[in-house]
PyMOL Python script that loads the backbone (N, CA, C, O; Angstrom):
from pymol import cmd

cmd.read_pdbstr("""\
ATOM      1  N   UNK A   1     -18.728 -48.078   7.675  1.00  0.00           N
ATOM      2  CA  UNK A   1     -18.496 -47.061   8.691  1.00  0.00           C
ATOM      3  C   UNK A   1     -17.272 -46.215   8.357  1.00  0.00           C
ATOM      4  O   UNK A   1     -17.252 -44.984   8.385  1.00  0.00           O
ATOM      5  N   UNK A   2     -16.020 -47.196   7.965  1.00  0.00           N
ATOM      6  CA  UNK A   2     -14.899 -46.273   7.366  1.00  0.00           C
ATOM      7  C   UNK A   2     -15.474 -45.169   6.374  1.00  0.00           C
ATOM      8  O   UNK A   2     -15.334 -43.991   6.703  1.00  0.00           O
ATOM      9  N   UNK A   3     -16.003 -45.428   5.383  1.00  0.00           N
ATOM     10  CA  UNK A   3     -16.429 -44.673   4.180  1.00  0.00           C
ATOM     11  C   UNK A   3     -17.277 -43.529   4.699  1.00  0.00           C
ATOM     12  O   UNK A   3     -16.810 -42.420   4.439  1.00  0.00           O
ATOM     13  N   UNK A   4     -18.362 -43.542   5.341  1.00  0.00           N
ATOM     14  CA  UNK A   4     -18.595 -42.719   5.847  1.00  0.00           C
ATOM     15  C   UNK A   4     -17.942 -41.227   6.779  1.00  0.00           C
ATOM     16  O   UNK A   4     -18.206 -40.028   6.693  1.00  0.00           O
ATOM     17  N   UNK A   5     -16.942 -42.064   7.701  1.00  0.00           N
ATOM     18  CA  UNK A   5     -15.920 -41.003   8.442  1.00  0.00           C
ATOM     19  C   UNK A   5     -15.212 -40.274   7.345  1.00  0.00           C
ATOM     20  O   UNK A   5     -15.114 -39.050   7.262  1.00  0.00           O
ATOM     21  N   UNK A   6     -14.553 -41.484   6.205  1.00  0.00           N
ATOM     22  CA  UNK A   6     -13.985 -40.400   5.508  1.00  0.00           C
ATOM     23  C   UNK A   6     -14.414 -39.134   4.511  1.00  0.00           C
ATOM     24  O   UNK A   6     -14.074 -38.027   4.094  1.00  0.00           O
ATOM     25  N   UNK A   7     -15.460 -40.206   4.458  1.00  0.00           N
ATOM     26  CA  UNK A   7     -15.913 -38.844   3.631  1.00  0.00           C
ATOM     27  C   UNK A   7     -16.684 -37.732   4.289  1.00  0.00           C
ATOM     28  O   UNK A   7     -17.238 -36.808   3.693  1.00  0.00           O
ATOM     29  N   UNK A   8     -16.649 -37.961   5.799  1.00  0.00           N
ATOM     30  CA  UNK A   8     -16.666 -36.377   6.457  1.00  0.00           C
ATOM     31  C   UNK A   8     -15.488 -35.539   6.599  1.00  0.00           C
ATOM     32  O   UNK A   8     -15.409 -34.323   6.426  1.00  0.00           O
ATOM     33  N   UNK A   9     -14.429 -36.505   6.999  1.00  0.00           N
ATOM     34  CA  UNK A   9     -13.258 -36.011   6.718  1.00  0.00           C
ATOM     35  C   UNK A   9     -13.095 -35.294   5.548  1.00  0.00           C
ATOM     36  O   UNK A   9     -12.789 -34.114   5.720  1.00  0.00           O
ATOM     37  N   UNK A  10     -13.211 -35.664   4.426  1.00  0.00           N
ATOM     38  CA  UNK A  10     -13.018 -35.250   3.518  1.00  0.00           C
ATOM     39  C   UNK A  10     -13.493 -34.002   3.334  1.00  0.00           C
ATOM     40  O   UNK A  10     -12.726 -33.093   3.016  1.00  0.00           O
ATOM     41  N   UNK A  11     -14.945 -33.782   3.529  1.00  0.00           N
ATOM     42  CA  UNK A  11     -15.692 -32.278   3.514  1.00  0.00           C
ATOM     43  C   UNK A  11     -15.024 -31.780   3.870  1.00  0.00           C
ATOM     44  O   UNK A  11     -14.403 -30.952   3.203  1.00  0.00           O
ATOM     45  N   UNK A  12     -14.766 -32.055   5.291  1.00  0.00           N
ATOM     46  CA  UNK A  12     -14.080 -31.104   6.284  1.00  0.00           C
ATOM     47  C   UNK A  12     -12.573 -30.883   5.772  1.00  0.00           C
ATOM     48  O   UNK A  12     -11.814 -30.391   6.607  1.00  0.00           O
ATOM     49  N   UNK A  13     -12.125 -31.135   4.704  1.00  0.00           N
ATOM     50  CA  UNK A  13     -10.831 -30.877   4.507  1.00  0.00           C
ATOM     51  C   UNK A  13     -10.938 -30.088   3.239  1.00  0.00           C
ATOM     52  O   UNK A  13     -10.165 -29.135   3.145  1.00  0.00           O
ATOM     53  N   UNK A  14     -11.841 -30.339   2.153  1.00  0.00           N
ATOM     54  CA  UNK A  14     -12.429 -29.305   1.215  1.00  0.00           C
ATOM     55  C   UNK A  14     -13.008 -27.988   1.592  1.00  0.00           C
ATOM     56  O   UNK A  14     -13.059 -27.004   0.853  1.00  0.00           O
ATOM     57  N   UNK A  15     -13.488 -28.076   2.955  1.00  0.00           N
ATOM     58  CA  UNK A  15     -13.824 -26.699   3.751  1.00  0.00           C
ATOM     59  C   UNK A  15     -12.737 -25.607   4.004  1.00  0.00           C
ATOM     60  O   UNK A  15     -12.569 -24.401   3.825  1.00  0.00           O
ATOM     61  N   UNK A  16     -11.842 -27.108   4.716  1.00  0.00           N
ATOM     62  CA  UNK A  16     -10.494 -25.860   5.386  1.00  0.00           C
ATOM     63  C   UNK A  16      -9.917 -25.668   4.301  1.00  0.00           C
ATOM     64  O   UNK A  16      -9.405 -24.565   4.488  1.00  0.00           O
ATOM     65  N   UNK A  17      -9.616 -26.016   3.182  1.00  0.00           N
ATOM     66  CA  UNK A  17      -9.021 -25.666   1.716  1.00  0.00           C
ATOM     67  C   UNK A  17      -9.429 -24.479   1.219  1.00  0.00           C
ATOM     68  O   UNK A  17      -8.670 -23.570   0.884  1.00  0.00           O
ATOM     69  N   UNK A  18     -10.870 -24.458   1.150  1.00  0.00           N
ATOM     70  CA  UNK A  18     -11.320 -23.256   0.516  1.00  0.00           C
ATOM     71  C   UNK A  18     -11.454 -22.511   1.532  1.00  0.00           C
ATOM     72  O   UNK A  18     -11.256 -21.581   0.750  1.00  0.00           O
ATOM     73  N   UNK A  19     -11.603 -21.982   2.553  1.00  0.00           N
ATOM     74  CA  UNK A  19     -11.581 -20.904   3.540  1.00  0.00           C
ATOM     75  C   UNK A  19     -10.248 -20.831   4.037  1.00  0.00           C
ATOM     76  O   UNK A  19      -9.854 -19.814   4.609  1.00  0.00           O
ATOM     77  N   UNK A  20      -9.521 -21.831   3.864  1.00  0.00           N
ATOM     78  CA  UNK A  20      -8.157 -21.162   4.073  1.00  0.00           C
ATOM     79  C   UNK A  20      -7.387 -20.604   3.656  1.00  0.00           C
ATOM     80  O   UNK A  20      -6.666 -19.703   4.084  1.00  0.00           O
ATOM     81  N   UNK A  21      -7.528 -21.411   2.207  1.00  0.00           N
ATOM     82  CA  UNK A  21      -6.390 -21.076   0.924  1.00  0.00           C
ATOM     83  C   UNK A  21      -6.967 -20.082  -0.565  1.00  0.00           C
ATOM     84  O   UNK A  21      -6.470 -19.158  -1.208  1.00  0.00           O
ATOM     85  N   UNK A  22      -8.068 -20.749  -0.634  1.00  0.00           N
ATOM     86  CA  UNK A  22      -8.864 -19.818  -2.008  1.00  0.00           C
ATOM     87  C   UNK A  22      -9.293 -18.487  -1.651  1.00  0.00           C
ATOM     88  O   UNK A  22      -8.749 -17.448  -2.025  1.00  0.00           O
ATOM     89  N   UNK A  23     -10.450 -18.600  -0.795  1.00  0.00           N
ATOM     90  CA  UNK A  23     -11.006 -17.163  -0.444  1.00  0.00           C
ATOM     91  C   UNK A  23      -9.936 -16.201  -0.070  1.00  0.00           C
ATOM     92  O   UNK A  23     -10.072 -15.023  -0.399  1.00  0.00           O
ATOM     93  N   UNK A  24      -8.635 -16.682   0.742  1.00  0.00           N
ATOM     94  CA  UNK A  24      -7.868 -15.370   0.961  1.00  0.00           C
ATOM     95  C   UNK A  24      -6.991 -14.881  -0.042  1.00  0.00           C
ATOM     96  O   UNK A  24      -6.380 -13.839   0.200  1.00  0.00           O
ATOM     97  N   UNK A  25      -6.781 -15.612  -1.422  1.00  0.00           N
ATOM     98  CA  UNK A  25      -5.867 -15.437  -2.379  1.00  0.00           C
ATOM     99  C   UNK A  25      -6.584 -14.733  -3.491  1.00  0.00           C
ATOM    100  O   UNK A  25      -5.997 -14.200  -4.433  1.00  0.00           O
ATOM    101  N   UNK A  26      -8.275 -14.765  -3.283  1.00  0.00           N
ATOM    102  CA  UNK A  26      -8.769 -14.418  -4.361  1.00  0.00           C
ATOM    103  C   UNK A  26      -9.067 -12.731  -4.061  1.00  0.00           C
ATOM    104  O   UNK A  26      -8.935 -11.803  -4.860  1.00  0.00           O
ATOM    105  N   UNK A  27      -9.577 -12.675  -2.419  1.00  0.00           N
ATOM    106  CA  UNK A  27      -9.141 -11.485  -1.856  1.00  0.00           C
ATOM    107  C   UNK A  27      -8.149 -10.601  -1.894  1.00  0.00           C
ATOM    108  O   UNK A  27      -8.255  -9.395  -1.669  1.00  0.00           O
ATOM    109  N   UNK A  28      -6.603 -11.541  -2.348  1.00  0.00           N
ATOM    110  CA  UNK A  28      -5.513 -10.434  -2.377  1.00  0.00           C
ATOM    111  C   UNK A  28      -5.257 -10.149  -3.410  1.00  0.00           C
ATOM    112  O   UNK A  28      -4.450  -9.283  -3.745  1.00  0.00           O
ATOM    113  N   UNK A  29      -6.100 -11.041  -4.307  1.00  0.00           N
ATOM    114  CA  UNK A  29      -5.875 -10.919  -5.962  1.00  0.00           C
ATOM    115  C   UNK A  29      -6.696  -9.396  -6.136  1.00  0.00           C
ATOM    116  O   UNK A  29      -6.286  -8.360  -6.660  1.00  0.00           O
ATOM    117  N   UNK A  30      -7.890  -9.667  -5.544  1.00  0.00           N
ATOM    118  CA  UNK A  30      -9.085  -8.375  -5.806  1.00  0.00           C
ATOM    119  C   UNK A  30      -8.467  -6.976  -5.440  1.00  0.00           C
ATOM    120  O   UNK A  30      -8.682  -6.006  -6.167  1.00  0.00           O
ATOM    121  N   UNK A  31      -7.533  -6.860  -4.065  1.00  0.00           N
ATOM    122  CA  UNK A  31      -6.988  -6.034  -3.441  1.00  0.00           C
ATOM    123  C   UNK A  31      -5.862  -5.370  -4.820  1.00  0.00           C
ATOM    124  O   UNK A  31      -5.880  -4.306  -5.438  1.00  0.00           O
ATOM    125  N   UNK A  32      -5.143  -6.332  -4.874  1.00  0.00           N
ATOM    126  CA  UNK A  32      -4.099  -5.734  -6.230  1.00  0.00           C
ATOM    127  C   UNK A  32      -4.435  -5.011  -7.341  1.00  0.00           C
ATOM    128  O   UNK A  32      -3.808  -4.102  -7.884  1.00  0.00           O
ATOM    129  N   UNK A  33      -5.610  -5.561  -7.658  1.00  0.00           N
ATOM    130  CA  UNK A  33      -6.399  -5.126  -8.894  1.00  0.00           C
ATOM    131  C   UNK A  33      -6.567  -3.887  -8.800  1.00  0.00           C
ATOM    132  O   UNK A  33      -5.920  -3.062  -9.445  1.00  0.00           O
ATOM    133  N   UNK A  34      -7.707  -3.553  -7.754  1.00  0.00           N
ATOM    134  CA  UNK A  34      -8.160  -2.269  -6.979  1.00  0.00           C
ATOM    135  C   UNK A  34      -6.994  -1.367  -7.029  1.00  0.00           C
ATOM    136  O   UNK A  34      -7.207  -0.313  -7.628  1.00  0.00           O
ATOM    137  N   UNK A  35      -5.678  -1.550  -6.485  1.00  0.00           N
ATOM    138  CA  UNK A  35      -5.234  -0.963  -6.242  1.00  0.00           C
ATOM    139  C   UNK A  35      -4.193  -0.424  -7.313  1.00  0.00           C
ATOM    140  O   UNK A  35      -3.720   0.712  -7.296  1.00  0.00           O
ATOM    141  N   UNK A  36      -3.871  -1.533  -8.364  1.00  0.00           N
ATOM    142  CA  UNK A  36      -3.766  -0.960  -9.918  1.00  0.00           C
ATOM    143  C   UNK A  36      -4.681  -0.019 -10.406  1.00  0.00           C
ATOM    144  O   UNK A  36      -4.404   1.176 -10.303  1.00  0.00           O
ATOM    145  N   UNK A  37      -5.760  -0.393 -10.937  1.00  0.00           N
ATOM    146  CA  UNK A  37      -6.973   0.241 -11.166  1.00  0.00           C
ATOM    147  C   UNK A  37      -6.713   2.319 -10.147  1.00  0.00           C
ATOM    148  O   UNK A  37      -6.883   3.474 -10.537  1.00  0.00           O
ATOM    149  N   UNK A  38      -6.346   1.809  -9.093  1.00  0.00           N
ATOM    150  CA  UNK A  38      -6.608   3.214  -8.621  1.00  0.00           C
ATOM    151  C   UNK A  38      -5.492   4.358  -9.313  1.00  0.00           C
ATOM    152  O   UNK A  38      -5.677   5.512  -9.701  1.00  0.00           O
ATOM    153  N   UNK A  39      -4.247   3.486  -9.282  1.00  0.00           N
ATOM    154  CA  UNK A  39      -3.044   4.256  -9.382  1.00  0.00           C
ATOM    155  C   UNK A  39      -2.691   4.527 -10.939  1.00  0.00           C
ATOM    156  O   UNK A  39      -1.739   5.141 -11.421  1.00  0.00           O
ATOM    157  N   UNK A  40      -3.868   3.808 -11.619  1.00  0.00           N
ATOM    158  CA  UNK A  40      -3.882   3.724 -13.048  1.00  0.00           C
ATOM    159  C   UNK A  40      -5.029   5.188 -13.899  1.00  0.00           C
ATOM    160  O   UNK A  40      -5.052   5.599 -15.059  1.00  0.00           O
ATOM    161  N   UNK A  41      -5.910   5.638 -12.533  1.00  0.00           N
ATOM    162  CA  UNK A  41      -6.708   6.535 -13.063  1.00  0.00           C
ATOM    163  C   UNK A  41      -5.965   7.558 -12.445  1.00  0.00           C
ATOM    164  O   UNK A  41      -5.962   8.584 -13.125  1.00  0.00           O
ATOM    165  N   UNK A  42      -5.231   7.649 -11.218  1.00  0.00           N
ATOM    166  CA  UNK A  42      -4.363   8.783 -10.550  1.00  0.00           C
ATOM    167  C   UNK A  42      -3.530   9.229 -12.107  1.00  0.00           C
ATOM    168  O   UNK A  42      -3.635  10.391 -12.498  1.00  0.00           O
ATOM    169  N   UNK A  43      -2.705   8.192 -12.933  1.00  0.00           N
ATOM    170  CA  UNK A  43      -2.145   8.338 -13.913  1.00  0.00           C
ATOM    171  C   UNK A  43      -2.658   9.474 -14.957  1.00  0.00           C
ATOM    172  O   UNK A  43      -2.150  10.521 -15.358  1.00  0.00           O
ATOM    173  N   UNK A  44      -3.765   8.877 -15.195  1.00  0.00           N
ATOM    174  CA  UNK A  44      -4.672   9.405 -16.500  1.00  0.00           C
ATOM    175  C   UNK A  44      -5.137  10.973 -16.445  1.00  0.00           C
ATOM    176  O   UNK A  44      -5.346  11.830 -17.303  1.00  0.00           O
ATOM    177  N   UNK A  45      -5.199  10.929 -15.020  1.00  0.00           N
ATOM    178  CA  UNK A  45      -6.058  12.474 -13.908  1.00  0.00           C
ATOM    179  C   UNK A  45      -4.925  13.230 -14.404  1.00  0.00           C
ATOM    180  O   UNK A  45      -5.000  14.110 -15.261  1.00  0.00           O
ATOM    181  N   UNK A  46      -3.584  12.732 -13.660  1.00  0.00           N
ATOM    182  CA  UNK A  46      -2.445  13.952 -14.197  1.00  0.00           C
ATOM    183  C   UNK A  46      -2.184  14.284 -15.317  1.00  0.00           C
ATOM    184  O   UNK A  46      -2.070  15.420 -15.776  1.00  0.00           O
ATOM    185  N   UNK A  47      -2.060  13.141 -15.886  1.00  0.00           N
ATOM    186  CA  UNK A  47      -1.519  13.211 -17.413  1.00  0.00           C
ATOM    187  C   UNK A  47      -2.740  14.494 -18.196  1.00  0.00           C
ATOM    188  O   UNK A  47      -2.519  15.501 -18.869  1.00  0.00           O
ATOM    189  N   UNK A  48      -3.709  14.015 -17.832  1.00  0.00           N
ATOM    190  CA  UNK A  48      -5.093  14.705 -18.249  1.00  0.00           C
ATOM    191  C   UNK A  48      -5.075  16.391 -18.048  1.00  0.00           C
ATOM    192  O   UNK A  48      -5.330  17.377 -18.740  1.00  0.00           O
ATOM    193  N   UNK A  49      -4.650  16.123 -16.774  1.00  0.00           N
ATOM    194  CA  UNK A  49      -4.426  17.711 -16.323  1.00  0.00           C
ATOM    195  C   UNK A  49      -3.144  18.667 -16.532  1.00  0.00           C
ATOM    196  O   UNK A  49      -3.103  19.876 -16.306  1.00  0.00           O
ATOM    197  N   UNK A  50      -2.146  17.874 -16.997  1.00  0.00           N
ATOM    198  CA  UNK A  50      -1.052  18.450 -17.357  1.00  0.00           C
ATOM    199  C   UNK A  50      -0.929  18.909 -19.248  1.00  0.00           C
ATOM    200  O   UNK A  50      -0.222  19.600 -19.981  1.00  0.00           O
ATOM    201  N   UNK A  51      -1.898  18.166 -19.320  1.00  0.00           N
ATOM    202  CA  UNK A  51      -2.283  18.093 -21.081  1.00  0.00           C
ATOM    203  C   UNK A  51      -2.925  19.682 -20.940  1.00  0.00           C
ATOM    204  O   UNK A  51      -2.479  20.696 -21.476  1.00  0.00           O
ATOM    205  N   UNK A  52      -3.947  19.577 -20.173  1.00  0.00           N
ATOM    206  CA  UNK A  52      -5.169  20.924 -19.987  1.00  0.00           C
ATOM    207  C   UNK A  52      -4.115  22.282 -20.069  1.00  0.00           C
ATOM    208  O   UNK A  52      -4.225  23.231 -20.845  1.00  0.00           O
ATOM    209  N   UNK A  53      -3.113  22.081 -19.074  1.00  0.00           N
ATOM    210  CA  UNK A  53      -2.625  23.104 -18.037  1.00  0.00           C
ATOM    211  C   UNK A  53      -1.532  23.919 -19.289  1.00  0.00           C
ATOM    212  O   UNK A  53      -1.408  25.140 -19.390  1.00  0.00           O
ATOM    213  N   UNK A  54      -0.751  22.771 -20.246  1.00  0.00           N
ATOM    214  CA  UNK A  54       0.029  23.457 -21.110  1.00  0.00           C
ATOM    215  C   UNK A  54      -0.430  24.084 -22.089  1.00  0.00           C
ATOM    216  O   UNK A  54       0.259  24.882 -22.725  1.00  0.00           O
ATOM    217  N   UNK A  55      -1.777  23.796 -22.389  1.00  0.00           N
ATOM    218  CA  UNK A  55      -2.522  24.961 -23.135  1.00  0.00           C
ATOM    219  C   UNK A  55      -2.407  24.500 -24.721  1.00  0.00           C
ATOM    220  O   UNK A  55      -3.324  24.853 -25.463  1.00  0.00           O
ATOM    221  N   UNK A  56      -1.647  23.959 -25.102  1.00  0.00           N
ATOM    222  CA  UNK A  56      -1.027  23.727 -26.783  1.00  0.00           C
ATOM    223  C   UNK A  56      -2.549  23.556 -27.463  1.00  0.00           C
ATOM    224  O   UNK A  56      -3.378  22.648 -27.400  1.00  0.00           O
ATOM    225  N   UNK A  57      -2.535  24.418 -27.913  1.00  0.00           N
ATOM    226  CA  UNK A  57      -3.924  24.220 -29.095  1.00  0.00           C
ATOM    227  C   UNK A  57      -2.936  24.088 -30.731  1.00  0.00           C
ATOM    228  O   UNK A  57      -3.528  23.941 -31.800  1.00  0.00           O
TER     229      UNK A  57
END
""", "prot")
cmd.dss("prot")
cmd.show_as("cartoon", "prot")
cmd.util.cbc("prot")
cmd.orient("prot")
């Protein structure tokens, strides 16, 4: 009967682990990325367009 409880316990503690701790870290990981990624093509856009704009052939 012990073995049994615990190892509901247990689920239930591998549950709150991963919905507590993984999914929201992997989320803020994704968020950072994104938000590199964005400020990394904002980069490229200017640079791109400032290349265009000075004309140097």
């Amino acid at each position: 009967m012990a073995r049994i409880a615990l190892t509901v316990l247990g689920i239930f503690l591998a549950l709150w682990l991963v919905f507590g701790f993984v999914l929201p870290t992997l989320f803020a990981i994704f968020k950072f990325l994104l938000f590199a990624a964005v400020l990394a093509f904002l980069g490229f856009v200017a640079v791109t367009l400032v290349g265009k704009v000075s004309g140097r052939s």
